[in-house]
TIMI-742699 format. One record per residue (C-alpha): residue in three letters; z negated, x, y negated. Coordinates in steps of 0.001 Angstrom, whole numbers, plus 500000, padded with zeros to 6 digits. Layout:
N
alaZXY...
This chain:
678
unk527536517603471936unk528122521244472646unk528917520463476092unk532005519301476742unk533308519986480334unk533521517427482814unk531399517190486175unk529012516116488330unk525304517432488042unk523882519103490849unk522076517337493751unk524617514526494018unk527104517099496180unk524726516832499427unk525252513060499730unk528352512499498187unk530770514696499521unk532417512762502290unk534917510895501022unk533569507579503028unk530201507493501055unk532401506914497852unk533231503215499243unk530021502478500811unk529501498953500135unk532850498292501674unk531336499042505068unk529659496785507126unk527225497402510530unk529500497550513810unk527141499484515911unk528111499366519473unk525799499291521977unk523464502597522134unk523622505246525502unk520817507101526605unk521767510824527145unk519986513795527842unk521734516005524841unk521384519947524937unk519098520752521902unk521942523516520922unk524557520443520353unk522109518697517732unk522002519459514274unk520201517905511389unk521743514941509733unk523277515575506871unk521396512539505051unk518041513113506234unk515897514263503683unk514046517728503662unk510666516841504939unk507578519052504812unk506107518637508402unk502748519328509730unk502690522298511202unk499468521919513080unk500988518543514096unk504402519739515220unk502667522603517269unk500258519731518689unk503734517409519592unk505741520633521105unk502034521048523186unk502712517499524809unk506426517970525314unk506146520812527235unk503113519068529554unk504799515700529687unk508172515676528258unk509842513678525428unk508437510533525784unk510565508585522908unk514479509493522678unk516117510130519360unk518668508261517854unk521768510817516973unk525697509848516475unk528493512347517358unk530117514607515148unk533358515917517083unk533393518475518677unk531201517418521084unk528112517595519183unk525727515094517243unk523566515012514372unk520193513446513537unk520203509415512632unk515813509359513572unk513813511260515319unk513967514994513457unk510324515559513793unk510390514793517727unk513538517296517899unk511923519899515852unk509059519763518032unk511342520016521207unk512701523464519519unk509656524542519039unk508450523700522577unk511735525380524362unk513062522878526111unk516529522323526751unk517896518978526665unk516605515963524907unk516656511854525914unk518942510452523208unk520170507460521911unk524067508123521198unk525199505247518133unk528640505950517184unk527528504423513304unk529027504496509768unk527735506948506985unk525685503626505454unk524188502828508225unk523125506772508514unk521754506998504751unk519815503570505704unk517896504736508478unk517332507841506813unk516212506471503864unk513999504302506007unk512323507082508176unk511530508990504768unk509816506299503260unk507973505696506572unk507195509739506312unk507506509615510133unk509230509210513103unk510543505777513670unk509802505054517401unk512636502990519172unk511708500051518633unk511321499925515312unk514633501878514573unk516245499339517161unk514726496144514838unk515750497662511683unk519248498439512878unk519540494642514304unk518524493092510853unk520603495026508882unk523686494566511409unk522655490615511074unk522515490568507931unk525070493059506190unk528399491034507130unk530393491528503551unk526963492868502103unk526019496034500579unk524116497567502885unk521475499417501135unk520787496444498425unk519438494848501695unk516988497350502874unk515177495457499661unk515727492091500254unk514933492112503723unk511301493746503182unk512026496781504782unk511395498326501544unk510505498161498168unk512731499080495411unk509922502043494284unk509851502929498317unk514236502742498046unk514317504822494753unk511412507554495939unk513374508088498934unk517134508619496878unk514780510803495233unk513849512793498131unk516686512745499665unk519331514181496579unk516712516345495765unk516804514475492222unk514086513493489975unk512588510251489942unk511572508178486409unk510021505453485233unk510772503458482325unk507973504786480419unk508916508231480729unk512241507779478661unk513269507957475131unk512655504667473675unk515957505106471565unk519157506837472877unk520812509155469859unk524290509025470148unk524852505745472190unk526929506232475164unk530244504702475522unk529832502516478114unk529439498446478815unk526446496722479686unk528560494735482460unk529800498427483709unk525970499582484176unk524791496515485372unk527399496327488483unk526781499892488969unk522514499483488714unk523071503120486210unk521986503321483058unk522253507164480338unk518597507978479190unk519384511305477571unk521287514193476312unk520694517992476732unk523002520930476821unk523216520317480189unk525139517296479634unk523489513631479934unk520807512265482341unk521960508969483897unk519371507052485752unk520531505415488760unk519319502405491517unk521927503609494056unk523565506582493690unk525910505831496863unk528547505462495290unk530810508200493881unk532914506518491190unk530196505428488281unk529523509182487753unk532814510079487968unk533283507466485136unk530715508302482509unk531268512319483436unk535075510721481825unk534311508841479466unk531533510965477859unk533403513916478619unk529765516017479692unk528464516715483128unk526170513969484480unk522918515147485831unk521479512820488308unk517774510823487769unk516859508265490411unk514711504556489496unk513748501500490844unk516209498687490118unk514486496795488134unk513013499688485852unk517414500432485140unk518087496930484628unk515067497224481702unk516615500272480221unk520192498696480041unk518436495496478332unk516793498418475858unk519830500027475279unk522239498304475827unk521339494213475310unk519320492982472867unk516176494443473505unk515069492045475920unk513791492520479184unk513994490252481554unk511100488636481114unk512084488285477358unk515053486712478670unk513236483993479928unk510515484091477083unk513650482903475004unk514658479611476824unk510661478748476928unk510478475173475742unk507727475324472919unk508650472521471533unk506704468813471289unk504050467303473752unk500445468045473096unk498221470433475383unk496202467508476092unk499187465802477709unk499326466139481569unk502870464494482260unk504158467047479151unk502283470204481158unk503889469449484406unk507303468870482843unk506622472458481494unk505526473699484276unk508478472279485862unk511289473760483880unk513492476586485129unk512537479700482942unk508847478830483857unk509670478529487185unk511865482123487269unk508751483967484987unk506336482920487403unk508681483941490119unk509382487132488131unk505442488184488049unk504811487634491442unk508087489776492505unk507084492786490129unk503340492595491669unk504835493126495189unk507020495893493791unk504451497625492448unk501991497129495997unk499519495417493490unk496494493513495090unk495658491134492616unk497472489965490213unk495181488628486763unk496751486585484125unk494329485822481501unk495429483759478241unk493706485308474879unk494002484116471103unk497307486282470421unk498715487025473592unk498628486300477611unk497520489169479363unk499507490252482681unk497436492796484332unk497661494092488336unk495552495937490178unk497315498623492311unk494970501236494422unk491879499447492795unk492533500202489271unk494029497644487279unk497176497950484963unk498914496206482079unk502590494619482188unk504962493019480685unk503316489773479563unk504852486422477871unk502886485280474537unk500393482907474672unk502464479974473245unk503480480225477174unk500297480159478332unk499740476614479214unk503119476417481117unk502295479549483158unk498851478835483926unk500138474901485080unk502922476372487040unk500844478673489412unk497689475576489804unk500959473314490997unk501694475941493211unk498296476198494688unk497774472636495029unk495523472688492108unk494845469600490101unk496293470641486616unk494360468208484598unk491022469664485424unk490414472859482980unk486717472740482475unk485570473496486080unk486426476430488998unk489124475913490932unk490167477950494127unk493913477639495975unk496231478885497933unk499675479961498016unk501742480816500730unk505357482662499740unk507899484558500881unk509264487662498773unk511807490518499419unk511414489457503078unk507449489733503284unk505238486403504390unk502273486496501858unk499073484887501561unk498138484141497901unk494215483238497226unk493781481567493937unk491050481230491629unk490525480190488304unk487986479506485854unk487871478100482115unk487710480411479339unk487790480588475515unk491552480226475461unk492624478975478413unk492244479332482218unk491981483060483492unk493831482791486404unk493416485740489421unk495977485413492272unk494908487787495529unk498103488773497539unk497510489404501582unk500212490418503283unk500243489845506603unk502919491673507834unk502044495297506912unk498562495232507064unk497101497452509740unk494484497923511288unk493803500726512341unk491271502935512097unk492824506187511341unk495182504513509214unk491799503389506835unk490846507319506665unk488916507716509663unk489111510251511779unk486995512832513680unk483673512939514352unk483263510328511977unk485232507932513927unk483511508630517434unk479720508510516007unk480808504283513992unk482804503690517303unk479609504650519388unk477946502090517372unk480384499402517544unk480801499532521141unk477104498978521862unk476413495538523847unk473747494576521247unk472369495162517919unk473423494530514233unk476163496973512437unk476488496352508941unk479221497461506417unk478084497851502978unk479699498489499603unk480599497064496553unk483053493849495870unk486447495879497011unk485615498164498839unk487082497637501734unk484285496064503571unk486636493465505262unk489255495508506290unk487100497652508025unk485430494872510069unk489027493216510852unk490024496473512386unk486707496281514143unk486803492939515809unk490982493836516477unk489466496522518609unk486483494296520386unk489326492222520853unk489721491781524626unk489785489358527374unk486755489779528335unk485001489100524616unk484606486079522928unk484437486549519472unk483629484233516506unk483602484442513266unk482227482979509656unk483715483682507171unk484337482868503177unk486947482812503067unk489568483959506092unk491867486172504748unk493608487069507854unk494416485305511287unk493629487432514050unk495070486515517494unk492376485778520032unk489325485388517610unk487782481924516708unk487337482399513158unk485365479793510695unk485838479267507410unk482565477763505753unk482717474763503212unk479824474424501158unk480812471089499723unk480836469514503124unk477426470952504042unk479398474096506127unk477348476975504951unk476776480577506711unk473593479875508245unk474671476211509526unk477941477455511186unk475961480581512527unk473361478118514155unk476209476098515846unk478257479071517041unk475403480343518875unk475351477298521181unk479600478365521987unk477944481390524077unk479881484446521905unk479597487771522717unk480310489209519567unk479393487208515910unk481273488533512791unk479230487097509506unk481156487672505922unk478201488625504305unk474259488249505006unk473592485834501734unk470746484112502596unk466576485172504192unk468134482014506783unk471358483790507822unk469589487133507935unk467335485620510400unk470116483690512446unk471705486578512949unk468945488982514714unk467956486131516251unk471408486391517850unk471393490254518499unk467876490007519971unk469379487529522954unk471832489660523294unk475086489141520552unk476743492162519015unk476702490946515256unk478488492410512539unk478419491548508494unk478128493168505294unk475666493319502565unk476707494995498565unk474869497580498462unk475222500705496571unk474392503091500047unk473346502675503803unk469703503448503118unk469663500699500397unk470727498220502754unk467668498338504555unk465398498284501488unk467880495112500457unk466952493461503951unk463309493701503420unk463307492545499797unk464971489265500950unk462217488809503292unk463356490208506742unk460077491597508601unk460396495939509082unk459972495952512601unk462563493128513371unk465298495527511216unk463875498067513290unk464687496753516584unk468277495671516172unk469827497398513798unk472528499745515083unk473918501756512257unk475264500459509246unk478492501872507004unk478860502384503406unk482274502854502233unk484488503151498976unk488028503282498945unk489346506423496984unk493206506946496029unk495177509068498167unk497250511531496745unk501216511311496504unk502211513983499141unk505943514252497133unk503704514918493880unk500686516488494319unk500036520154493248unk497437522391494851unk495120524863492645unk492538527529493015unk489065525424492441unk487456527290489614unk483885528635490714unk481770526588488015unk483694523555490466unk482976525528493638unk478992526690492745unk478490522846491593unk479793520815494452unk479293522956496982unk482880523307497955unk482518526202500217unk480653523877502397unk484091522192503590unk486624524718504133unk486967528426505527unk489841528729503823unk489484531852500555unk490390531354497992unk489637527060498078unk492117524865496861unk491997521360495099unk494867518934494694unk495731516980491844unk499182514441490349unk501906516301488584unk502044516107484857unk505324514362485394unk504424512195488414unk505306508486489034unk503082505690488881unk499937508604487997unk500587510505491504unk499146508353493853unk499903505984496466unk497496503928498866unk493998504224499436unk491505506119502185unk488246505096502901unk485426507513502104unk481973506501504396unk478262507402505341unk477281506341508294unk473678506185509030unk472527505525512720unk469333504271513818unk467007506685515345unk463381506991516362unk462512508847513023unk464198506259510857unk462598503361512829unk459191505125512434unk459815505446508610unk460668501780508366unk457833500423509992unk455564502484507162unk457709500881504767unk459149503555503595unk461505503902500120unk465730504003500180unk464563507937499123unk462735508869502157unk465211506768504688unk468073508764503385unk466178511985503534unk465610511560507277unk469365510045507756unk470433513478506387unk468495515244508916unk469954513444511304unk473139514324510295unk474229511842508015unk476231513000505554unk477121510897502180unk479851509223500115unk480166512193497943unk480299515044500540unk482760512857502520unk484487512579499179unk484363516169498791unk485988516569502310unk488932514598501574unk489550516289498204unk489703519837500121unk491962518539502527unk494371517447499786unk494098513675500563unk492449512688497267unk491888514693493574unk488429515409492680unk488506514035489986unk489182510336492094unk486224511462493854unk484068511648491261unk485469508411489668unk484541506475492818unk481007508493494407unk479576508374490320unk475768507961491148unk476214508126494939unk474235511594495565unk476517513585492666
């Protein structure tokens, strides 16, 4: 190499220059109890581990609005410096706001903590891209001072479902300033071979992935500690320059480079069993099923699917291969898979863990799993069904600790919000949420009923099948093969005097007419239909028989939705729209601003560039026009015409909103709204 001077890249000086950080998995939580000050703003400064955040302006002007009428209503949580002054652990964006509104003093919590503790709760409040309130920064600090007793800290922000290790390694990112990588986006050979051992890299979670004339790239899992990069700088005798991954993407590098080209799931591909017993043979597929590296391979695809946020995870066996495959922000994506000499032994061992009966391969069979990983309680629906080659088996993760529901959390907000609330809160009538298989349709009504949900409401539902518990609401799950069916449960519910009936989906002319049967004496119902829009729903209702004038009478409004992919705030680029885009979607139409912008992924962005989804609706409300229409018996055509005048406006211009506003990429908007008024 033509480089040969010794050092440390830059972007690891920020984090580890105190000497402390360079032992931090020595350290263990001792934080005393907290005291509430009120701290002069001019003795706080920012911590030196919280990451640079881009904040809101419009938001922070909104905050330093309320502090000045009302105060700070949440304290920050800072820890003293000498001197008598304090930095930052949480709460910058409340104390930036307090700058901004002029006040003096601020409530704070005063925790005399250790630098690991520090980097934690940072890390945490970046990957939470807010504030944590008190409460939650109180929780997290408790778990981790439970838990960390002759622990390394950070490893447990991981293993206690705080985060995930993408979450952990986008946040080192942010917070060195450093790049972050994927596996993919490496080398797949390294040309000279560093000088290093596999059991150095592995202690250390760091792994080389290439040389420059800068020196070499070193990928890292936890870059808080000092001495690894110290080491390599030494023993390749070329600065380091600092890349930040998820652990388990280093630990498949070191296995590329370094081992014997074997990931781990290769690993346990090896000690497969493949060996005597025929197919056929039940007592020879449980023992299979039954064995360890079955066991830790099943184990290993259900831990990378909650990595990765995945909501389904598909494993389908094929004539050459068994296909791994999860679906992450609605579009699916291929892993790591074991061949298909494993795919009996797979395939038994997640039916034994849904209570499946494993001898049965020519019928449908659904399941259940319930699981705890990296701290989080999930729900696992299973179904599978005979095919070709094998079983296709799809596995549907809920996890019930970090859903939410919440409405602006779901991508409403605005006017939108206030005209389907209006509608939700009437005392009567039908509202129906429409939209294909995934849309979101379920979600939305969940946060619906969780916001009916008082003491004063009795609500029941029917549903197929229950994917979440809600606290408060009687909820039904139907069971054809027992004679439990929609309309049979809807016609004994009726008799529990509800006053608001959620149905999972109007099937059936019967449960069509159970259910404004219910809203004419008086029941707020809610259900869904698939539909392609809100207009079609109604031409839907009176092809499977329901009279015009009875839709006409009692029903409310109904939603259609799609769920688009939001944009990656850390990667996302904005660019001037070019005016073929502008003259053909009407862009002007959504912002003032000149010239108008679009957003779109980084070349070089993880994972493609986006993370989570927001809903995208239309929301068409009954009125005297549309009722008029109806009874003429009007087409979809015409009843969307008149919903327009009325102000309705449609999945693609709401689409169009959000990709303005730099929530979503047009080109996701397009992907999604494809037919839907384009």
């Amino acid at each position: 190499m033509a480089v040969k001077k010794r050092g440390l890249g830059r972007g690891l000086d920020a984090l580890l220059s105190s000497p402390t950080v360079s032992s931090l998995e020595e350290q263990a939580v001792k934080a005393p109890p907290s005291e509430l000050q009120h701290v002069p703003l001019d003795l706080i400064q920012r911590g030196k581990y919280q990451p640079r955040r881009d904040m809101d302006p419009q938001a922070l002007e909104e905050l330093a609005q309320s502090i000045k009428s009302q105060g700070v209503m949440q304290p920050i949580v800072v820890r003293p410096i000498g001197d008598n002054r304090f930095e930052i652990i949480a709460g910058e964006r409340r104390w930036r706001a307090s700058q901004q509104a002029g006040v003096e003093t601020i409530p704070a919590m005063v925790r005399d903590v250790p630098d690991e503790t520090a980097i934690a709760m940072a890390l945490i409040e970046n990957i939470q891209r807010e504030d944590l309130n008190p409460i939650e920064e109180a929780m997290a600090l408790q778990r981790l001072q439970q838990e960390s007793e002759g622990t390394e800290l950070l490893g447990l922000l991981t293993r206690l479902g705080l985060v995930s290790e993408f979450e952990l390694a986008r946040a080192w990112a942010a917070l060195l300033q450093a790049p972050l990588l994927l596996a993919d986006a490496v080398p797949p050979l390294l040309d000279p071979l560093p000088p290093l051992t596999e059991r150095f890299m592995r202690h250390y979670q760091v792994v080389p992935v290439g040389w420059s004339d800068q020196g070499l790239q070193v990928l890292s899992a936890n870059p808080g500690t000092l001495y690894p990069f110290q080491a390599i700088a030494y023993a390749c005798e070329v600065p380091v320059r600092l890349s930040i991954g998820p652990r388990n993407e280093v630990e498949t590098l070191i296995e590329r480079y370094y081992g014997q080209g074997r990931s781990a799931m290769g690993t346990l591909i090896e000690n497969l069993d493949e060996e005597g017993g025929s197919l056929e043979d039940i007592e020879h597929l449980k023992d299979l099923a039954s064995e360890a590296p079955v066991i830790r391979l099943v184990n290993l695809i259900l831990q990378r699917a909650v990595e990765q946020r995945a909501s389904d995870i598909h494993i389908e066996p094929f004539e050459s291969q068994l296909k791994v495959r999860y679906r992450i922000d609605g579009v699916l994506h291929e892993a790591e898979a074991p061949p298909s000499s494993s795919s009996a032994a797979v395939i038994s061992r997640v039916k034994i863990m849904a209570r499946l009966d494993i001898a049965e391969r020519r019928l449908p069979q659904d399941g259940r799993i319930m699981l705890r990983i990296q701290g989080k309680e999930l729900d696992l629906r299973v179904s599978t069904v005979p095919t070709s080659f094998g079983e296709s088996v799809v596995m549907r993760l809920l996890d019930r600790q970090t859903i939410n529901f919440d409405f602006p959390s779901l991508g409403f907000d605005g006017e939108r919000l206030d005209e389907f609330l209006d509608v939700l809160e009437r005392p009567h009538g039908i509202l129906l949420v429409t939209g294909p298989t995934g849309s979101g349709k379920t979600t939305t009504l969940y946060t619906a009923l969780s916001r009916l949900n008082t003491a004063e409401r009795k609500i029941i539902t029917v549903e197929d099948p229950v994917e979440y518990q809600l606290e408060g609401i009687n909820q039904i799950q139907v069971k054809p093969s027992i004679g439990l069916d929609f309309a049979g449960a809807l016609r004994s519910i009726v008799r529990q005097d509800p006053d608001v009936i959620m149905i999972g989906e109007m099937r059936d002319l019967e449960t069509c007419r159970i259910a404004i049967q219910s809203s004419l004496t008086g029941h707020l119902v809610l259900s869904t239909l698939h539909t392609n829009s809100a207009a079609a729903s109604i031409t839907r209702l009176l092809d499977m028989g329901v009279e015009s004038y009875l839709i006409a009478s009692t029903v409310n409004g109904i939603l259609a939705q799609r769920l688009v992919r939001r944009l990656d705030p850390a990667t996302r680029e904005a660019f001037d729209a070019p005016p073929e885009l502008i003259a053909e979607h009407g862009l002007e139409r959504f912002t003032d601003e000149r010239p108008i912008r679009l957003y779109r992924p980084r070349a070089d962005a993880p994972g493609g560039g986006y993370r989570g989804r927001s809903a995208i609706t239309e929301l068409l409300v009954m009125n005297e026009e549309l009722r008029s229409l109806l009874m003429r018996h009007a087409d979809a055509s015409t009843l969307e015409e008149a919903a327009r005048r009325g102000g309705l406006r449609t999945l693609h211009e709401e689409g169009l909103r959000q990709a303005v506003a730099g929530v979503t990429s047009l080109e996701e908007v397009l992907r999604v709204t494809r037919g839907e008024g384009t």
